[in-house]
N, C-alpha and C positions, 0 to 999 in steps of 0.2 A: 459444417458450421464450426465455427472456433468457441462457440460456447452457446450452452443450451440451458434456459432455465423455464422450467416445467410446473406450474402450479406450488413455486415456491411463497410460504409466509411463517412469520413469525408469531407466536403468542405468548405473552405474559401471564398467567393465570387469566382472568376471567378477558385481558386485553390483549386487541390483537393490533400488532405494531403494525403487520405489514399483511394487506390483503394479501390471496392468493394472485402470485403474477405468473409470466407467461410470455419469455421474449427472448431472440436469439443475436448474438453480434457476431459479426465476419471477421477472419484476421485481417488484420491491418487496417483495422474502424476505431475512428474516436467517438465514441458515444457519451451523451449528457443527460443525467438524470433528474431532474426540472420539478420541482413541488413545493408547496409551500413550510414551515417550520410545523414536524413534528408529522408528516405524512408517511417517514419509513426511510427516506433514502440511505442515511448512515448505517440502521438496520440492515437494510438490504445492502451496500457493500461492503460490510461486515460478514454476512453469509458468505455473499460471491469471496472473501477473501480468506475465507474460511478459521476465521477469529469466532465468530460466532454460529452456534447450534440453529438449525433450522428447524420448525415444527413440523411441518407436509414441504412435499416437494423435490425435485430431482435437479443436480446441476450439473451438467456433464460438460469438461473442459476438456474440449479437441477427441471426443467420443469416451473420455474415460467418467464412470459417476463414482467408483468406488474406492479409488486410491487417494491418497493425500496429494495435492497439487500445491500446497503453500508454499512451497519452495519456487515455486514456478511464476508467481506472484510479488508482486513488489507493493507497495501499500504505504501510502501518506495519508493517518489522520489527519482529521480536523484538529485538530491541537496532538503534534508532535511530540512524545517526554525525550528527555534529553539528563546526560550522567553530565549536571553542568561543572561540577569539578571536570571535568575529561575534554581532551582538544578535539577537536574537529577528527585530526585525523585518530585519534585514538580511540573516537566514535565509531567511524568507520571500518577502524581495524577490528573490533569486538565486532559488528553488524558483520561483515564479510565472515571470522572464524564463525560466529551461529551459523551463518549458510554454507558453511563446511568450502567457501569456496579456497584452489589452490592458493595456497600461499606467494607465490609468482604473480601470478593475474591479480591474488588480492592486489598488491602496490601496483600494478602497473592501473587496474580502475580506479583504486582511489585517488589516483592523480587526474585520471580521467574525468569523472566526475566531480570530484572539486572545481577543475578548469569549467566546465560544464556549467555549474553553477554559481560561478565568479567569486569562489571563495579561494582556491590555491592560496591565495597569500594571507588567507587568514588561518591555515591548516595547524598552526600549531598555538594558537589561541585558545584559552578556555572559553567552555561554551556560554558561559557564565556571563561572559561579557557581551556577547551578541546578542542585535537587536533582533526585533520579532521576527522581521523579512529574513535576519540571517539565518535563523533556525528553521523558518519555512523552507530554506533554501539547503539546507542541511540536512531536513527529512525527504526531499526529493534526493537528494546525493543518494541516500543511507537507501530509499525504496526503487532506485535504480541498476543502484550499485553490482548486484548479482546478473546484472541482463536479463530480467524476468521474461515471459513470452505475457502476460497480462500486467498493465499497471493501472492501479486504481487511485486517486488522488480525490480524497474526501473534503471539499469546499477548499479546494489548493488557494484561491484570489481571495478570500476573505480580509485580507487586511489591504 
């Protein structure tokens, strides 16, 4: 199994965001996590994305539970921030040095991805100026960018 989540839940002090779950995904599965406002999902792929501390529970990505996998991970909040003085690509270029990727493959993905996301020709635009869709489409760039082996997109259609 490409990912195993084992009697995972969250609590807040006396509240608990996210019952205890219990479900496993296959590689190469797009799965949808379906509930209504304020039931846990962001919580929970917060957890799986390892941004957020888990209360109980076990997450083993590709049989590993103990190492850091956030590198492994690509990850598009629900509302993206953005350095909106900074261009598109000089978003990108800061997002690829954090994940230590080559500096070679850096530029040849961020043209990738750009094209990808039908922004190329606005790469050297501040972010400042894009609309909502462009920045939606800008945190998909920036959470693909690395070629993660898990991508998580947190309410991605919202607008």
């Amino acid at each position: 199994m490409f990912i195993e989540v084992r009697n995972l839940s969250k609590k807040y002090k006396d509240q608990t965001a996210v019952h205890p779950l219990t479900f496993s995904i296959r590689k190469g599965t797009c799965v949808a996590i379906l509930g209504p406002n304020g039931a846990g999902k962001t919580t929970t792929l917060q957890m799986l994305a390892g941004l957020l501390t888990k209360s109980t529970g076990d997450i083993s990505f590709n049989e590993a539970t103990k190492q850091d996998i956030r590198s492994r991970i690509g990850f598009l909040p629900q509302y993206p921030s953005f350095f909106n003085w900074m261009t598109a690509s000089e978003f990108l270029q800061l997002s690829g040095q954090l994940a230590k990727m080559n500096k070679d493959r850096l530029k040849l993905r961020m043209n990738e991805v750009l094209e990808f996301v039908g922004l190329s020709n606005e790469k050297k635009k501040r972010i400042a100026s894009f609309s909502g869709g462009m920045k939606q489409r800008l945190g998909l760039a920036q959470a693909i960018l690395h070629e993660p082996d898990l991508l998580i997109l947190d309410e991605p259609c919202q607008h």
